[in-house]
C-alpha positions in Angstrom: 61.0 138.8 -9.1 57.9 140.7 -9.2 54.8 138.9 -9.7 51.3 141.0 -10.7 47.6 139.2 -11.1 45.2 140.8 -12.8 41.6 140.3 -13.1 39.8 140.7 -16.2 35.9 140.8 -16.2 33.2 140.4 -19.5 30.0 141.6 -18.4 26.8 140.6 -20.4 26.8 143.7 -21.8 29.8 143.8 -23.3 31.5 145.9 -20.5 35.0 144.8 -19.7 36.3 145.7 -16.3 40.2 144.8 -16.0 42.1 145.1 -12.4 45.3 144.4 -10.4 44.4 142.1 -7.5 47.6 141.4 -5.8 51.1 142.4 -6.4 54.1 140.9 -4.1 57.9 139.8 -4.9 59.2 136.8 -4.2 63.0 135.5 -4.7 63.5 132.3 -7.4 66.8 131.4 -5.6 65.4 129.6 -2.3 63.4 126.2 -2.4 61.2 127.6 0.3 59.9 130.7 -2.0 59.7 128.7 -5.0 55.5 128.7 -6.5 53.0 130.0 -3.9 53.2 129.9 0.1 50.2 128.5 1.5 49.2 132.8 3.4 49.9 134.3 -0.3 47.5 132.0 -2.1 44.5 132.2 1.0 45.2 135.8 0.4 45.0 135.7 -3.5 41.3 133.7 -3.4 40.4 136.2 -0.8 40.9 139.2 -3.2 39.4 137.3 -6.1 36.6 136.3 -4.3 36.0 139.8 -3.4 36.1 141.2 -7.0 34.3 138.2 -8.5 30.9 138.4 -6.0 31.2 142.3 -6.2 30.5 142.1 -10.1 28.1 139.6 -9.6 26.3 141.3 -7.0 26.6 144.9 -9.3 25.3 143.2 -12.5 22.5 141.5 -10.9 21.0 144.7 -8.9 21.7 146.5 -12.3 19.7 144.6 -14.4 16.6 145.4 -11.9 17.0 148.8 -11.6 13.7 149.2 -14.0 10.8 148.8 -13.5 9.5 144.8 -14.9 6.1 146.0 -16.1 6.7 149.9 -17.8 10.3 150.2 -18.1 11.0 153.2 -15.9 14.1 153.4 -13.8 13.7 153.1 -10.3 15.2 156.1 -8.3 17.7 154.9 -5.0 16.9 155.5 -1.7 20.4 154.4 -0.9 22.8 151.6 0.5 23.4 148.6 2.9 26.3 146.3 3.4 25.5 142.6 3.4 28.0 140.2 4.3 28.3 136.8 1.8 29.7 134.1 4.0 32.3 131.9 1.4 34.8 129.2 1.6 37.2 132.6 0.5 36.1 134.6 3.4 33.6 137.0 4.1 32.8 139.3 1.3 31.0 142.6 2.3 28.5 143.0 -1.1 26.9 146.9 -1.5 22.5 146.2 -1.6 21.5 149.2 -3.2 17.9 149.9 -1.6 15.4 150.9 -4.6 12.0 152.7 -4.3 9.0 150.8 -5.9 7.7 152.4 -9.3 4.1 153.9 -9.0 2.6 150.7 -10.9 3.8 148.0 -8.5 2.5 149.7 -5.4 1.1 147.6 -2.5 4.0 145.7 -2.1 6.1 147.8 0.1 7.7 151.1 -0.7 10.9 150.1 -1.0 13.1 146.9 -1.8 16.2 145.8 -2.1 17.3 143.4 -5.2 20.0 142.0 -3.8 17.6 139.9 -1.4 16.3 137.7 -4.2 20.0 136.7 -4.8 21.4 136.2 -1.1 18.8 135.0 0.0 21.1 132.9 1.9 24.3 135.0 3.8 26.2 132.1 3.9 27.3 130.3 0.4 26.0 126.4 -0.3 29.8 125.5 -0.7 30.9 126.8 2.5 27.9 124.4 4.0 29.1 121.4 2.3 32.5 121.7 3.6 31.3 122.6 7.1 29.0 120.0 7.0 31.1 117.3 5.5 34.2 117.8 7.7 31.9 118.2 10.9 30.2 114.7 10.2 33.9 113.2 9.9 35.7 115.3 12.8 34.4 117.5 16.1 33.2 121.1 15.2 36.5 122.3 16.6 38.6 120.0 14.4 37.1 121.2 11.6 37.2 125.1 12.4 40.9 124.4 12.6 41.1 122.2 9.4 39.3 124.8 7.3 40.6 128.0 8.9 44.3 126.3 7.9 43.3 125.7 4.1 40.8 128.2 3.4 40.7 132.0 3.9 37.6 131.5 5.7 36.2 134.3 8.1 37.8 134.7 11.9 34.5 134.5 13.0 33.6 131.1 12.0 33.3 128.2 15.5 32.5 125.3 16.2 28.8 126.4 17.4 28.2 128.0 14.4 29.9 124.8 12.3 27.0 122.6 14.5 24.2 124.9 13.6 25.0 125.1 10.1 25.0 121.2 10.5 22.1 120.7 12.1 20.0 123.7 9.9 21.6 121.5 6.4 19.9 118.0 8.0 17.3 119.9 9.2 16.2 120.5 5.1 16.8 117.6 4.1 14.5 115.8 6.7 11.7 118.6 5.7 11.9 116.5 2.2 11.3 112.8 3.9 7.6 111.9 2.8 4.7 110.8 5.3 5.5 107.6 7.3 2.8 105.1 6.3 2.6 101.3 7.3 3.1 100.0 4.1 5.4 100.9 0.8 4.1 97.9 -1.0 3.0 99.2 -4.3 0.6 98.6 -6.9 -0.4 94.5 -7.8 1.1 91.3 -8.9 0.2 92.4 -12.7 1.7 95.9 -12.1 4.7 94.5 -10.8 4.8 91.9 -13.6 5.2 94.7 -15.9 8.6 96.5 -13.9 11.7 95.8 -16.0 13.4 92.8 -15.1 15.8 94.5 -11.7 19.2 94.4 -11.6 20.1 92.3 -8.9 19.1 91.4 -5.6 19.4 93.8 -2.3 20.9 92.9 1.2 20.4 95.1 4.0 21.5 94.8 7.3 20.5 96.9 10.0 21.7 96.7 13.8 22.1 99.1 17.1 24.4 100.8 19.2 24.5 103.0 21.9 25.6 107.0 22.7 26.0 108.8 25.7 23.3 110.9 26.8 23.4 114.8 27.1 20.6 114.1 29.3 20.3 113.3 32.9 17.1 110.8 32.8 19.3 108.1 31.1 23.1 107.4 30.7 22.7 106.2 26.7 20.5 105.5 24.0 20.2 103.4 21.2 20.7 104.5 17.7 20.1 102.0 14.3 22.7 102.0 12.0 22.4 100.1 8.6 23.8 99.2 5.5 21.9 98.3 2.1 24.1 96.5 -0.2 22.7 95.9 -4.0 24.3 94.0 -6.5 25.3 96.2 -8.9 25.4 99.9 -7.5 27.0 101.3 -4.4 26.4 100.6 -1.1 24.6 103.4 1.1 24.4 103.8 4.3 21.3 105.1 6.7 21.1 105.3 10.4 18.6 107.4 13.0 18.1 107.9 16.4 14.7 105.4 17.3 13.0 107.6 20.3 13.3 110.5 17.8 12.7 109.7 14.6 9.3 109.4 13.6 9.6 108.2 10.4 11.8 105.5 10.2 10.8 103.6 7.7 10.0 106.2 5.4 14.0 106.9 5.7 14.7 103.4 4.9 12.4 103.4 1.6 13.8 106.3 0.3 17.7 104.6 0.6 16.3 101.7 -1.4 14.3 104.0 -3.7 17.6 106.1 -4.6 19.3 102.9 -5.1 16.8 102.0 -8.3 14.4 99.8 -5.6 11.6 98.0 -7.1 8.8 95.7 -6.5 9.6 93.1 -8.7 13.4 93.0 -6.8 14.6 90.5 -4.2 15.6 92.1 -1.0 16.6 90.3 2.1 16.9 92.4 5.7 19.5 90.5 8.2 18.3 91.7 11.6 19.1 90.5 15.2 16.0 90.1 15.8 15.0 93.0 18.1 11.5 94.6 17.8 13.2 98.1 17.1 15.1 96.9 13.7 12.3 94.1 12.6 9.6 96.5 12.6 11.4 99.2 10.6 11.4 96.4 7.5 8.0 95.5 8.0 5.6 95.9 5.1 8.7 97.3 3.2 8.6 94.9 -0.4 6.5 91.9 -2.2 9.7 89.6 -2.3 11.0 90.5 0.9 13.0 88.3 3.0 13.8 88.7 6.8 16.4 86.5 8.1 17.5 86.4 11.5 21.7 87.2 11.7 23.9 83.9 12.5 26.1 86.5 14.4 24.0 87.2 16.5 22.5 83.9 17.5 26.4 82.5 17.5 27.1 85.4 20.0 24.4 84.1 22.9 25.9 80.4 22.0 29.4 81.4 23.0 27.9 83.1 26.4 26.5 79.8 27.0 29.7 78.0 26.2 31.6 79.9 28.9 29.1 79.6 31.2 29.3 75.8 30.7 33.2 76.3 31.0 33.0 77.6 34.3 30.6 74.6 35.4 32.9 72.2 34.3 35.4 73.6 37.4 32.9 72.5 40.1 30.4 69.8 38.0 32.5 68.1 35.1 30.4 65.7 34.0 27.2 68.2 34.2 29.2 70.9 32.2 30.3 68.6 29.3 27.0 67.1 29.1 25.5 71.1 29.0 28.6 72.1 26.2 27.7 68.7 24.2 23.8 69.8 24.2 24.7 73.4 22.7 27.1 71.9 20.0 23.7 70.0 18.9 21.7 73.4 19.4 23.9 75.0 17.5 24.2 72.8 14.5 20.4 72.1 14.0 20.0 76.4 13.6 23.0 76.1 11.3 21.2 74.4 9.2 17.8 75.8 9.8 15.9 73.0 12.1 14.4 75.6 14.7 11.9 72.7 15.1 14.2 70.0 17.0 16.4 73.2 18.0 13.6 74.2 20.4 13.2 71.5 22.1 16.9 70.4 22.6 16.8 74.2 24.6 14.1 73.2 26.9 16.1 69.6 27.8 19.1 71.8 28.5 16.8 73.9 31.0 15.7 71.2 33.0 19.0 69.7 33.0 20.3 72.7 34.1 17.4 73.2 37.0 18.2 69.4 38.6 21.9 70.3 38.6 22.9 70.9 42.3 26.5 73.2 42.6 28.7 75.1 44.3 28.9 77.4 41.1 28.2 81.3 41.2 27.3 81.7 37.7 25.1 79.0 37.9 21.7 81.8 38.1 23.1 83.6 35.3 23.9 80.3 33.4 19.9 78.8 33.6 18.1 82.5 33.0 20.7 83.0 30.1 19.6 79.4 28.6 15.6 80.7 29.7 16.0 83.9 27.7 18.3 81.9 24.5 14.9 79.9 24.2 12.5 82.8 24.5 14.8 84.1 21.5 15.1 81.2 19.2 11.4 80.6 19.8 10.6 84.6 19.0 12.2 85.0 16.0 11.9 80.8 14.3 10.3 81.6 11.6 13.4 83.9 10.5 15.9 81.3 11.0 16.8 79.9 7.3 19.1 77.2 6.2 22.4 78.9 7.0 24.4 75.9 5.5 22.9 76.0 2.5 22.9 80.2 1.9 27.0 80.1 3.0 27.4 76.9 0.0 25.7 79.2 -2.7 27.6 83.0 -1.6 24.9 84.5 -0.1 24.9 86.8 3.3 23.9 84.6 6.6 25.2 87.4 9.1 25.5 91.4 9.9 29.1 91.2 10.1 29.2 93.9 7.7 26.6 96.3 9.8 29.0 95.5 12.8 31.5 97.6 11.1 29.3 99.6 10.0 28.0 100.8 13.2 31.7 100.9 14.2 32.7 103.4 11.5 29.2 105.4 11.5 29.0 105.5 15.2 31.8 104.3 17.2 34.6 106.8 15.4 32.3 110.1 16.1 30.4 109.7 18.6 31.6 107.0 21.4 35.3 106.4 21.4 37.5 109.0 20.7 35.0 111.7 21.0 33.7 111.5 24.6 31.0 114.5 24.2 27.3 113.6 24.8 24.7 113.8 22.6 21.0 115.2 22.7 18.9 113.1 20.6 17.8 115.3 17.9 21.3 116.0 17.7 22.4 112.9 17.3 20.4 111.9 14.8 20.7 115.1 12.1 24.1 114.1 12.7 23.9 110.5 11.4 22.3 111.8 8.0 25.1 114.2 7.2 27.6 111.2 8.5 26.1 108.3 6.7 25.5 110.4 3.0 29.4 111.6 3.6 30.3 107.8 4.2 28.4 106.7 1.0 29.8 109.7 -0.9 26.1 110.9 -1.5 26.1 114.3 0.3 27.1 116.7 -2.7 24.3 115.4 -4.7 22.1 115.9 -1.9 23.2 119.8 -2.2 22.3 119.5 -5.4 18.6 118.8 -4.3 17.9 121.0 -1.3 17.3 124.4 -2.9 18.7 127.2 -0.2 15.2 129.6 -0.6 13.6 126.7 1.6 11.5 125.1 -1.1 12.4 121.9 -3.4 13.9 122.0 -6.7 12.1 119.1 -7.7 9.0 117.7 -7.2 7.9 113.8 -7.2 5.3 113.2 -10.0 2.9 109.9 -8.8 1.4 109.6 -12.3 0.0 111.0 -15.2 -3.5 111.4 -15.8 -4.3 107.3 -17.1 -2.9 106.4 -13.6 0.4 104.8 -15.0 3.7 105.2 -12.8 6.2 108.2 -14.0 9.6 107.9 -13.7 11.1 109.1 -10.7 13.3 112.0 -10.1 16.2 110.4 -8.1 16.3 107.8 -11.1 15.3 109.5 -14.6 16.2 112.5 -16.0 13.2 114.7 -17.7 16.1 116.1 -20.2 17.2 112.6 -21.2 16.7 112.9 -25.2 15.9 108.9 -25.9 15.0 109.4 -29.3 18.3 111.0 -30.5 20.5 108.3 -28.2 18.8 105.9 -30.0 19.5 107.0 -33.4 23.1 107.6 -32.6 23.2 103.5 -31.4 21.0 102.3 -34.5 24.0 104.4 -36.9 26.5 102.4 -35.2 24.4 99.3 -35.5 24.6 100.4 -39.5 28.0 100.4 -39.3 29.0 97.3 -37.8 27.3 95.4 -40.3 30.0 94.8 -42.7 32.3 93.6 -39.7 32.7 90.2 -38.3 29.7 89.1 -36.0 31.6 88.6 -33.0 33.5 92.3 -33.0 29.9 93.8 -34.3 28.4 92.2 -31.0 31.0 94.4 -28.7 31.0 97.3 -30.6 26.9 97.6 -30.1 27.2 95.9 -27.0 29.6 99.1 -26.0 27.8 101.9 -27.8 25.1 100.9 -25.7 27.0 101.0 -22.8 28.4 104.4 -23.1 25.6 105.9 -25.0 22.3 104.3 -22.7 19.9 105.1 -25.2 17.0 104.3 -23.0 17.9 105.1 -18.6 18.0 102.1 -16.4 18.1 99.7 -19.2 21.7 98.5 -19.1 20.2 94.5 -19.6 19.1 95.4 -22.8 22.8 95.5 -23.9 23.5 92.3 -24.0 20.0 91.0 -25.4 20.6 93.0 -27.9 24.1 91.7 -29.2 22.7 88.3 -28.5 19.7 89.0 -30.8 22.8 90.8 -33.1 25.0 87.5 -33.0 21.6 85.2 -34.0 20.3 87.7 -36.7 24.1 87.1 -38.1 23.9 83.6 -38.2 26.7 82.9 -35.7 24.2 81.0 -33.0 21.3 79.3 -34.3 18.9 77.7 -31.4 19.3 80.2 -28.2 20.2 83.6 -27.8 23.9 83.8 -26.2 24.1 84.1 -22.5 26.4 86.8 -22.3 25.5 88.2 -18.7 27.0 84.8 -17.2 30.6 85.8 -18.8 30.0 89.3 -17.8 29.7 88.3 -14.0 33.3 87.0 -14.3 34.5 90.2 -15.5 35.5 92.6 -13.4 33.7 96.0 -12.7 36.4 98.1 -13.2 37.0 96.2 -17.4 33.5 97.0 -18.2 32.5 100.2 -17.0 36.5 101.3 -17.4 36.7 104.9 -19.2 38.8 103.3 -22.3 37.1 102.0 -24.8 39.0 99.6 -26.2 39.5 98.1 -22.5 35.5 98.0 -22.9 35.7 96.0 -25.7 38.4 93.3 -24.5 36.5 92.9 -21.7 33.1 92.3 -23.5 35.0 89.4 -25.6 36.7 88.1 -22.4 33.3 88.0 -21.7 31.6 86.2 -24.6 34.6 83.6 -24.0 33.5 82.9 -20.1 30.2 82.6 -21.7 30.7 80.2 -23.9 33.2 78.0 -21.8 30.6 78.0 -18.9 27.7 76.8 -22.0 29.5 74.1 -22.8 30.0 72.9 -19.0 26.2 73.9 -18.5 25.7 71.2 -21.3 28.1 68.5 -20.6 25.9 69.1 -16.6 22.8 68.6 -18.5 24.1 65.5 -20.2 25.5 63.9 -17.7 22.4 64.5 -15.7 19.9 63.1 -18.6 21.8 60.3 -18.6 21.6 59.2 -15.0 18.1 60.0 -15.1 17.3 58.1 -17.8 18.9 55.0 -16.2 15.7 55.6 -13.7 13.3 54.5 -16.7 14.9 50.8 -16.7 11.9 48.5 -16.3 9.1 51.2 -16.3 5.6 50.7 -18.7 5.4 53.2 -21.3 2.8 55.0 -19.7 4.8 55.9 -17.0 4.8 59.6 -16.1 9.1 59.7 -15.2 10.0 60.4 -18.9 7.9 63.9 -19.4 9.2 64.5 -15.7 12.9 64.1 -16.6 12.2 66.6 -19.7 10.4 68.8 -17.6 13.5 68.9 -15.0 15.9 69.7 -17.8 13.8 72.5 -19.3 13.3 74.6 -16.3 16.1 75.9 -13.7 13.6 74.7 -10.9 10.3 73.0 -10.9 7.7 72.8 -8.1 5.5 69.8 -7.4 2.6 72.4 -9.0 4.4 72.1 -12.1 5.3 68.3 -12.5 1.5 67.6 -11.6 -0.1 69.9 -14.5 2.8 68.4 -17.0 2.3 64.8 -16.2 -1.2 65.8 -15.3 -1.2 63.6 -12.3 -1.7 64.6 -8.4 0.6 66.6 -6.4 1.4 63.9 -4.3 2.3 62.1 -7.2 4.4 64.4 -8.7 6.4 64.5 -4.8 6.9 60.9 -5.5 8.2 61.4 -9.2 10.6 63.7 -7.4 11.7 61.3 -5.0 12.5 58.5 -7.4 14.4 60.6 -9.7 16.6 62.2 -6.7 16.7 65.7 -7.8 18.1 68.2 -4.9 15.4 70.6 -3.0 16.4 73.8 -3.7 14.2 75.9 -1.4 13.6 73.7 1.8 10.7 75.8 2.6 7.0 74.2 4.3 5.2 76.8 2.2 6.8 76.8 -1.2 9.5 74.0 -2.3 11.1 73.6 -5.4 13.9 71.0 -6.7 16.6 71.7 -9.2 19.8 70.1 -11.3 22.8 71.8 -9.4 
């Protein structure tokens, strides 16, 4: 059988160019010659690849073969051959070499076209595979990979894979702003005006180490860390700390690409070190820093074998010692630094007045010393551990454990036992961590290969007010016609019943987004819908609570009708969990109510227990401008009626109905 491809070509003009690229035979009776081998097609993209930048090269250095400003064609001086690095090998491209027309003189008597196109030899796809594969694998892993799959040139290896790595970070650190000490923002009444955020944002950020290229030190310490928001995909960041001189400019920009903003909760897990609680300094308004139970669990179980090995020579000593850390241990649990801290210091002079035979006995005491230099460091991030595990949220980095296992510990420390420079290193953690987090072909999409931006960061219009920015709203989004698209199906939904006319808008403006960002506006919107219609008379229908219990993948699936099933699924979650929020209320008016047994009718407890109800938490603030009585009058209010403390914060406390 004889197989012929041909390559037909539409120029602009209306030129057609038509060629054979390859002809070969292959038999159709044997398995192994059925379709394409793996040579012939690397061989057919080659040829293609040839022709198809050859036209392009030809039709671009033709349409500049007259002059821009009178017309006049441009006589040749003659030719060069350029070489256009691709994924399909390396394509030798004719640069015709044109003499400047009298009119444009001054800027050199000669030019070549072609230089305006290429002004890169190597193509931006063939650095994205280089640099994605490199960031996963050594360079000489992935020479091999790609010279197997791809008809790449033979003169592609490793050194030139790590250069084209490092020149590919290199750009897109050139973009990283200034560092500056603070990224707080504008002012309480700015921020009051930011749409309401999606969800809160946990990042965790921790260390490791990397063998040293150099011969001054054996390793040093890199920070890895993970940002994980509520309702978008994690990212990853990491950098090399005696390098980097702008760490926390590197850290803003993951949270700004990730729709950060200063009306959003964030909370930073750290281990407490200098290195990674400096770098979230200064970094959000309603910013939390929480020292990592791991961590702090870690040093306990040091000290619990310590105390084991006691127990071999001193018994009684060493249970006393493992009894005292079981104490320790349970008053950070639940967040008493306060009689933790001094429960360390007995265990110290217990441990100095014990007399043994015991050769860990040194380490034991100056590992207690520096567990209560620690603790007393870093107390006023130790929360209530207990109480964030009972309600779901993060107490420890286990997460950024992994994390620095799969950023660093599969590429540069286990298997791969090269050493690292530190610049090298860390260009080599941004490719890695955007590959991780799937964020590296948009980042191509940014960097613009003549050296200069594509885009530009506006920082407000001329009345001072905040623009959109780039990484989150796109100048050609067309609200206006989005909008009247939604409002037509709003039209059409009108004759339908209330409940299926509250999915189908809630799901045109899912798919549609009329306005970016604004996904909450969804379900406001078929809440107002489902009021306007009469179905709900006193409140607007909670749908986001029902939403929560639907999975992800239901309502932002690419079937529509599995959209729609999964907004009702929602609206019945929704409505289930109202009427248990109700019966909760009840229940909890009554026993309150019991409370008012025997009390004068000027007493202050009834507008209190309404007050409770109405709000999802109430301060002491609050109960003393409602009843209009003292705060220490309102604390007592509180303690009679027996609501649970939400916060258990000194500065700010708040109680609740839970």
């Amino acid at each position: 059988m004889k197989i012929e491809i041909k390559l037909r070509i539409a120029a602009g003009d209306g030129a057609i160019c038509e060629e054979e690229v390859l002809s070969f035979s292959k038999p159709h009776d044997q398995l192994e010659a059925i379709g394409l081998s793996l040579h012939e097609a690397k061989d057919l993209l080659g040829r293609l690849q040839e022709h198809i930048v050859a036209a392009q090269a030809a039709r671009f250095a033709a349409e500049r073969r007259r002059c821009a400003q009178c017309g006049r064609s441009l006589p040749s001086k003659g030719s060069t051959v350029i070489r256009f690095r691709t994924p399909f090998g390396d394509v030798p491209v004719s640069s015709p070499r044109l003499h400047r027309c009298a009119c444009d003189a001054g800027k050199g008597k000669t030019f070549s076209p072609l230089t305006e196109l290429f002004s890169e030899h190597v193509a931006p796809e063939l650095l994205y595979l280089e640099t994605k594969w490199a960031s996963l694998v050594s360079f000489g892993v992935t020479v091999d990979l790609l010279k197997d799959v791809l008809p790449v040139g033979s003169t592609l290896n490793a050194e030139t894979v790590r250069n084209h790595l490092h020149r590919t970070a290199a750009r897109a650190e050139a973009e990283l702003g200034e560092e500056r000490a603070s990224f707080i923002e504008g002012f309480p009444p700015t921020w009051a005006k930011l749409p309401i955020p999606e969800g809160p944002i946990v990042v965790g950020i921790d260390g490791g180490y990397v063998r040293a290229r150099d011969g001054t030190q054996s390793h040093f310490e890199v920070l890895v860390g993970k940002s994980i928001p509520e309702d978008r995909e994690n990212r990853y960041f990491g950098l090399v700390q005696s390098h980097d001189d702008k760490p926390r400019r590197r850290l803003h920009e993951v949270l700004r690409e990730q729709g950060f903003q200063m009306n959003q909760d964030i909370t930073f897990l750290t281990d407490g070190g200098d290195s990674v609680r400096n770098m979230a300094v200064a970094m959000s308004p309603c910013a939390e820093h929480l020292l990592d139970w791991f961590h702090i669990t870690m040093r306990l179980t040091v000290l619990g074998q310590y105390a084991k090995g006691l127990a071999h020579h001193n018994p009684r000593e060493a249970d006393d010692a493992a009894r005292e850390l079981k104490r320790i241990k349970g008053y950070l649990w639940n967040g008493n630094h306060r009689r933790a801290l001094p429960c360390i210091e007995w265990l110290i002079d217990d441990l100095d007045a014990v007399e043994t035979e015991y050769s860990g006995m040194k380490a034991f005491r100056k590992a207690v010393d520096e567990f209560h230099t620690y603790i007393a460091n870093n107390a006023g991030m130790i929360p209530n551990y207990a109480e964030r595990r009972r309600y779901g949220e993060r107490v420890s980095t286990a997460f950024v454990e992994s994390t620095v296992n799969v950023v660093v510990g599969k590429r540069f420390s286990k298997r791969q036992q090269m050493r690292w420079s530190k610049q090298g290193a860390h260009l080599l953690l941004q490719t890695r961590t955007r590959v991780l987090d799937g964020t590296l072909r948009g980042k191509f999409a940014v960097v613009s290969w003549n050296g200069q931006q594509q885009f530009r960061p506006s920082a407000g219009d001329r009345n001072g007010r905040l623009t959109p920015h780039r990484f989150w709203c796109s100048p050609d989004w067309d609200e206006a016609d989005r909008l009247t698209q939604w409002k037509r199906v709003l039209a059409d939904v009108a004759d339908l019943p209330p409940t299926l006319g509250a999915a189908l808008i809630w799901e045109a403006w899912e798919s549609l987004e009329p306005m970016q960002r604004q996904h909450w506006l969804g379900s406001q919107f078929a809440s107002a819908y489902l009021r306007a219609r009469g179905k709900v008379a006193s409140h607007l229908f909670g749908f986001n609570v029902g939403l929560k219990a639907v999975p992800r993948e239901r309502r932002r699936s690419a079937n529509r009708q599995t959209r729609i099933l999964a907004f009702l699924d929602a609206m019945s979650a929704s409505a289930e969990s109202g009427m248990k929020e109700i019966s909760r209320l009840a229940q909890a008016r009554e026993q309150m109510t019991r409370r008012l047994h025997g009390r004068r009718s000027s007493s202050s407890l009834p507008s209190t227990i309404e007050l409770v109800l109405s709000r999802p938490i109430v301060s002491a603030p609050m109960i003393a401008r409602a009843a209009k009585i003292t705060q220490r009058g309102a604390l007592n209010l509180i303690g009679e009626l027996g609501v649970r403390e939400l916060t258990g914060r000194r500065r700010y406390r708040a109680w609740g109905i839970l």
